[in-house]
VMD Tcl script that builds the backbone (N, CA, C; Angstrom):
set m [mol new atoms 249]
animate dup $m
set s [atomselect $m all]
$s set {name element resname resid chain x y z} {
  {N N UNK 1 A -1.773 -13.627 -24.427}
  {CA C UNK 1 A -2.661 -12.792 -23.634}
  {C C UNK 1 A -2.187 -12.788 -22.181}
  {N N UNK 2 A -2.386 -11.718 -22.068}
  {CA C UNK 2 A -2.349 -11.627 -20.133}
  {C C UNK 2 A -2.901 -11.543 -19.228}
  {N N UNK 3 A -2.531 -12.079 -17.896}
  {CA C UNK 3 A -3.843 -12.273 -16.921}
  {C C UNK 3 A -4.407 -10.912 -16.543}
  {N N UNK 4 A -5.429 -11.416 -15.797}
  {CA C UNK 4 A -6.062 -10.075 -14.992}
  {C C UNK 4 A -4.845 -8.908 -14.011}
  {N N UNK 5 A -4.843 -8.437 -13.891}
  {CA C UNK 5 A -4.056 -7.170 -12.761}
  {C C UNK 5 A -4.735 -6.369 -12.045}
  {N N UNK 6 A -4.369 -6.173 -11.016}
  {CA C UNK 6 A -5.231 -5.313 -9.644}
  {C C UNK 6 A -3.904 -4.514 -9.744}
  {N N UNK 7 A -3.550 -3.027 -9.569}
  {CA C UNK 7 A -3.236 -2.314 -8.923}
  {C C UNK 7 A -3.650 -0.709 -8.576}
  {N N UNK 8 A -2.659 -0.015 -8.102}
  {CA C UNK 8 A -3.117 1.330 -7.727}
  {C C UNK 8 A -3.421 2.040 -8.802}
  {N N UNK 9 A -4.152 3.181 -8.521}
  {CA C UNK 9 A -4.685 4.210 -9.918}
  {C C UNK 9 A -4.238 5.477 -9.377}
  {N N UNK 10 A -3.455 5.456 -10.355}
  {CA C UNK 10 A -2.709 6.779 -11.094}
  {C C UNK 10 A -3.204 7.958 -10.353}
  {N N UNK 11 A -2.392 8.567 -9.500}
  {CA C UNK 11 A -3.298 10.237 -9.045}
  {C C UNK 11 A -4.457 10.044 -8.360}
  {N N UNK 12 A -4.611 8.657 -7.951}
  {CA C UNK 12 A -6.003 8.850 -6.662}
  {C C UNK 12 A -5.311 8.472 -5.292}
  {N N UNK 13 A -5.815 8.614 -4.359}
  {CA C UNK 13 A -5.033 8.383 -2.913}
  {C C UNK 13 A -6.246 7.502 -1.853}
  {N N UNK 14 A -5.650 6.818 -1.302}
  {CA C UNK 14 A -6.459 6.544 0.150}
  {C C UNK 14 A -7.276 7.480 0.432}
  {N N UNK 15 A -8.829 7.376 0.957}
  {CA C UNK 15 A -9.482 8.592 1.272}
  {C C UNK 15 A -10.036 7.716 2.296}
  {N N UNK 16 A -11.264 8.204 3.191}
  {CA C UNK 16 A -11.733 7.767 4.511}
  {C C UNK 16 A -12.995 7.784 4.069}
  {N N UNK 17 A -14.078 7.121 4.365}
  {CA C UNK 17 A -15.331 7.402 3.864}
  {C C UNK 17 A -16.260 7.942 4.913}
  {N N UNK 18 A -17.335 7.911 4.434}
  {CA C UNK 18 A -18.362 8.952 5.872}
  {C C UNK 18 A -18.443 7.869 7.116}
  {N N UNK 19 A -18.416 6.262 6.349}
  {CA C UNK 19 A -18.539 5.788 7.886}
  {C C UNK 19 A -17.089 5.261 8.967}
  {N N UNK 20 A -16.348 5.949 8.186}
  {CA C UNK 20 A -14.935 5.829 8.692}
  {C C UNK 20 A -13.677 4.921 8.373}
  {N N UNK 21 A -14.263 4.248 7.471}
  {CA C UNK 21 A -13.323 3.180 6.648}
  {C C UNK 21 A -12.447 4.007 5.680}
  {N N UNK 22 A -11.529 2.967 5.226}
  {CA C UNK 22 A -10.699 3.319 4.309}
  {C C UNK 22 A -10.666 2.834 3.321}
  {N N UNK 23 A -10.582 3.301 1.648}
  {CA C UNK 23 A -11.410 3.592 0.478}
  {C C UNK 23 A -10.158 3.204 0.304}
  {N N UNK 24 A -9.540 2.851 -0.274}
  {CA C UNK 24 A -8.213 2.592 -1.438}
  {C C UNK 24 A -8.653 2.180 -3.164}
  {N N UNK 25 A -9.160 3.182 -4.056}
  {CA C UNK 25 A -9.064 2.699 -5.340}
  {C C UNK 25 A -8.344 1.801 -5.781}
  {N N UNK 26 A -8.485 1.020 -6.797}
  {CA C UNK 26 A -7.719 -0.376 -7.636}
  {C C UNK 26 A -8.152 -0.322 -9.063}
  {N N UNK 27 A -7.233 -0.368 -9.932}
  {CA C UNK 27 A -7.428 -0.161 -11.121}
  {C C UNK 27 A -7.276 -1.820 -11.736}
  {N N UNK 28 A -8.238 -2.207 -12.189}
  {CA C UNK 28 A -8.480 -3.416 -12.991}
  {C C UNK 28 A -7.950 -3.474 -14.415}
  {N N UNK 29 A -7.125 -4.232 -14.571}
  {CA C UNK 29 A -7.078 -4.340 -16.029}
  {C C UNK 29 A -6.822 -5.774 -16.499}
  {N N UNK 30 A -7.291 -6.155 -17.640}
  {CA C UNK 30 A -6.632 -7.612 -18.394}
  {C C UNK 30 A -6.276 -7.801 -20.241}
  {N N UNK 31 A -5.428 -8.322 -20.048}
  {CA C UNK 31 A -4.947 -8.393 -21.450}
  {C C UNK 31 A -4.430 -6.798 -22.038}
  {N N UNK 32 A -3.774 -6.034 -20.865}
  {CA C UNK 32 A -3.369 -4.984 -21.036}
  {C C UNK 32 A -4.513 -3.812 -21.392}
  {N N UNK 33 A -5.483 -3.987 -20.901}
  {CA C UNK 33 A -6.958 -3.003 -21.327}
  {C C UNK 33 A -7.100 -2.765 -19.893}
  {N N UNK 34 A -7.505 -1.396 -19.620}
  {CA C UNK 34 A -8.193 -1.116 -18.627}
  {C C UNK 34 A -9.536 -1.811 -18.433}
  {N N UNK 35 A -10.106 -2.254 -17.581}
  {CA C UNK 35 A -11.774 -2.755 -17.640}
  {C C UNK 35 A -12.598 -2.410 -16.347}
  {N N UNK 36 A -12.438 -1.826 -15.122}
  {CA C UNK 36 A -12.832 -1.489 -14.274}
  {C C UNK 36 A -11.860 -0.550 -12.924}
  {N N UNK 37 A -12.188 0.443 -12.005}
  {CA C UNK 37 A -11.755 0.540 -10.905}
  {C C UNK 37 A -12.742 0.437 -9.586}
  {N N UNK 38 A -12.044 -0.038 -8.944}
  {CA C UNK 38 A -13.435 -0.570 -7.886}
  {C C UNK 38 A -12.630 0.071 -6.559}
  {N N UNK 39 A -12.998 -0.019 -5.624}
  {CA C UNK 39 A -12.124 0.311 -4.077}
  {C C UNK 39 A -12.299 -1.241 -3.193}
  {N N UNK 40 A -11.062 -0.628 -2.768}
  {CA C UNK 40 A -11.184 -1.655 -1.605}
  {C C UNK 40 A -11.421 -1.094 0.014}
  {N N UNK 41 A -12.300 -1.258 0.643}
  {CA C UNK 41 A -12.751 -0.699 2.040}
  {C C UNK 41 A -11.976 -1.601 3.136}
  {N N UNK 42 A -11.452 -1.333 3.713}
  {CA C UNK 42 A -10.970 -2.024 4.729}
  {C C UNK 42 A -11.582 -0.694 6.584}
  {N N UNK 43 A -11.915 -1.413 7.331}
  {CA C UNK 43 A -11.965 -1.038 8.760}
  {C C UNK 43 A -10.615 -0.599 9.188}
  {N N UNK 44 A -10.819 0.368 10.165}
  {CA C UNK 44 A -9.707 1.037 10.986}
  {C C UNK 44 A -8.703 -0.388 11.384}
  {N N UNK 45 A -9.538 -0.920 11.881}
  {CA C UNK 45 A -9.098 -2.562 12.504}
  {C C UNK 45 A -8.223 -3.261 11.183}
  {N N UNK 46 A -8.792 -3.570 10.114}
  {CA C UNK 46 A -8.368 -4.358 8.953}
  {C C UNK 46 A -7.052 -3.584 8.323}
  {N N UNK 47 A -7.109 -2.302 8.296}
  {CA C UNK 47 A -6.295 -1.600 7.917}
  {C C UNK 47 A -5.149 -2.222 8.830}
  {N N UNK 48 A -4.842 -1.987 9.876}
  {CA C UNK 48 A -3.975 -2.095 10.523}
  {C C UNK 48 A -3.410 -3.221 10.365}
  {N N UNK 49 A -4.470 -4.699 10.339}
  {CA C UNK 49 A -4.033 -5.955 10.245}
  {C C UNK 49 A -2.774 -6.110 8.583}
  {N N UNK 50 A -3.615 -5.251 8.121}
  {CA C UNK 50 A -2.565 -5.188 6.587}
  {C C UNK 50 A -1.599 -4.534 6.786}
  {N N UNK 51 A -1.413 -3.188 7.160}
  {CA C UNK 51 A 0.041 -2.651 7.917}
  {C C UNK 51 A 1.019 -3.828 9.035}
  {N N UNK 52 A 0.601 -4.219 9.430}
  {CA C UNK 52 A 1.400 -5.358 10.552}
  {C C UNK 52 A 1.828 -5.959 8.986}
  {N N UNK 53 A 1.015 -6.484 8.277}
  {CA C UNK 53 A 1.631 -7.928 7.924}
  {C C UNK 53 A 2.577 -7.519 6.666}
  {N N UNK 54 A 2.380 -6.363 6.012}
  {CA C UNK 54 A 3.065 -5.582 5.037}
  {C C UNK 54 A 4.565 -5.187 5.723}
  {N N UNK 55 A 4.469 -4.681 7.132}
  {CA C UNK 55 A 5.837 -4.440 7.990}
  {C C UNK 55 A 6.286 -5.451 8.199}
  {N N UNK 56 A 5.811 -6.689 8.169}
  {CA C UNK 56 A 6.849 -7.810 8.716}
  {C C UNK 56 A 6.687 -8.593 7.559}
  {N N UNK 57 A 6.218 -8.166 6.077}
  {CA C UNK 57 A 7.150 -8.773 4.824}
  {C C UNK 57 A 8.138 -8.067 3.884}
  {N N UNK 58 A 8.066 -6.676 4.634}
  {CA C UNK 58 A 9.269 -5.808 4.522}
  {C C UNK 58 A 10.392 -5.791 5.160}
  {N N UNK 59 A 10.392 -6.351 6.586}
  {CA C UNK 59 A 11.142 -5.950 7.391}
  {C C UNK 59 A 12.525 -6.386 7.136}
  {N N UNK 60 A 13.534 -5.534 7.136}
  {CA C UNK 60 A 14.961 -6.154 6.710}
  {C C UNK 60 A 15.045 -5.497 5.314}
  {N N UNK 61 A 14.386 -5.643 4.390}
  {CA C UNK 61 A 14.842 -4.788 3.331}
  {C C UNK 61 A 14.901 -3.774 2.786}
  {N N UNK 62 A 15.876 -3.091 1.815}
  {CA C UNK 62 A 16.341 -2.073 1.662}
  {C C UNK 62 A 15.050 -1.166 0.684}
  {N N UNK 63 A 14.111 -0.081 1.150}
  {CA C UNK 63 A 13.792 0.415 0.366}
  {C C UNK 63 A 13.984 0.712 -0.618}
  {N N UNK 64 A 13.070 0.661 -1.685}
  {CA C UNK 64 A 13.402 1.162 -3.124}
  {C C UNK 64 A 13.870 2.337 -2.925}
  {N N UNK 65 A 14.274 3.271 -4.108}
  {CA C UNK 65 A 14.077 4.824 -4.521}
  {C C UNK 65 A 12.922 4.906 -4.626}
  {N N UNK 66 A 12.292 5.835 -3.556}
  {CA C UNK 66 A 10.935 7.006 -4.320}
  {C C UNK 66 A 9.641 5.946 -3.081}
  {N N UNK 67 A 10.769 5.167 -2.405}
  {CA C UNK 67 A 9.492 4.786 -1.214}
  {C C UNK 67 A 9.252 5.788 -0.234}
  {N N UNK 68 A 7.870 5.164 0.578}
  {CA C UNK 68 A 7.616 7.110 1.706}
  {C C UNK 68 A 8.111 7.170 2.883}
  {N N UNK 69 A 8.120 7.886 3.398}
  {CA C UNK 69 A 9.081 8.614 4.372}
  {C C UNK 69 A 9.186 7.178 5.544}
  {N N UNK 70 A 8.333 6.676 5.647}
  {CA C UNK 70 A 8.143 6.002 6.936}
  {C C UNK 70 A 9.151 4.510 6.639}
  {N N UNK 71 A 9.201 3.954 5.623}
  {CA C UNK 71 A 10.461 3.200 4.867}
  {C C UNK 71 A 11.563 3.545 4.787}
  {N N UNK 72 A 12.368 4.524 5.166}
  {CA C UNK 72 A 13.725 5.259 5.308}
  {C C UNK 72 A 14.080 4.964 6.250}
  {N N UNK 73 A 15.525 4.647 6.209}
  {CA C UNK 73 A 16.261 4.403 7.649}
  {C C UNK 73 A 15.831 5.070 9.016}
  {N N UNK 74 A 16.011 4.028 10.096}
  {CA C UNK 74 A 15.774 5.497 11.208}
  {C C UNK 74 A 17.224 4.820 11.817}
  {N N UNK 75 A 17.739 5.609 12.257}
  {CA C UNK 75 A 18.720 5.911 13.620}
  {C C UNK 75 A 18.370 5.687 14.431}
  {N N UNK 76 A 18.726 5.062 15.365}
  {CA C UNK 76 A 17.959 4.692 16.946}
  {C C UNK 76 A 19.288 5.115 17.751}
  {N N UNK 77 A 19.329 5.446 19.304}
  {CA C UNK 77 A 20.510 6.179 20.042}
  {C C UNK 77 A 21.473 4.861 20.246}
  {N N UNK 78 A 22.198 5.281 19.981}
  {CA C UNK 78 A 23.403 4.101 20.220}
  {C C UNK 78 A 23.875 3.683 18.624}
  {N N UNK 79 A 23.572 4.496 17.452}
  {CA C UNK 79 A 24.278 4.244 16.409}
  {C C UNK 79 A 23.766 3.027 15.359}
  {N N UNK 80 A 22.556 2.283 16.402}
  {CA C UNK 80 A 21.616 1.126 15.133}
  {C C UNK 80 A 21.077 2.148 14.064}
  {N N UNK 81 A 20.763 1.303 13.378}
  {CA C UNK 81 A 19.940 1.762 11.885}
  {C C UNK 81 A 18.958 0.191 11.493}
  {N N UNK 82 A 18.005 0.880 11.240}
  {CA C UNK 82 A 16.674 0.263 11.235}
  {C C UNK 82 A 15.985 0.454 9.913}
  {N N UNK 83 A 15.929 -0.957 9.084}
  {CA C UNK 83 A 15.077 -0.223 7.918}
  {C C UNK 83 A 13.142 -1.023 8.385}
}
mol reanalyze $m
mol bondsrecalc $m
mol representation Tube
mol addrep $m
């Protein structure tokens, strides 16, 4: 048997809610069964704290294929490259 799993659901996106937070769906499953999707709300503030800490456990490595735009090399003047 297999443990529990949290991840993203299929064809839903980040949305904003009326009081201004951010909604991220999570698809629950265990033992390979779907069993719930719940959201996770995070604050303008919290959001960000997870972007910082997501950029600096990325930082240095090579994007997958099919990551988003903002994970792609940039060019900086003088010929660096920055992932």
């Amino acid at each position: 048997m297999t443990g529990w799993r949290i991840g993203p659901v299929p064809g839903w996106g980040l949305r904003r809610t009326h009081e201004g937070e951010l909604a991220l769906p999570l698809q629950i499953s265990s033992g390979g069964q779907h069993r719930a999707i719940a959201e996770l709300e995070l604050t303008p503030v919290e959001a960000e704290h997870l972007h910082a800490a997501l950029c600096y456990a990325l930082d240095g490595r090579h994007p997958p294929v099919g990551a988003p735009e903002c994970r792609q090399p940039v060019r900086y003047p003088g010929g660096r490259q920055r992932y």
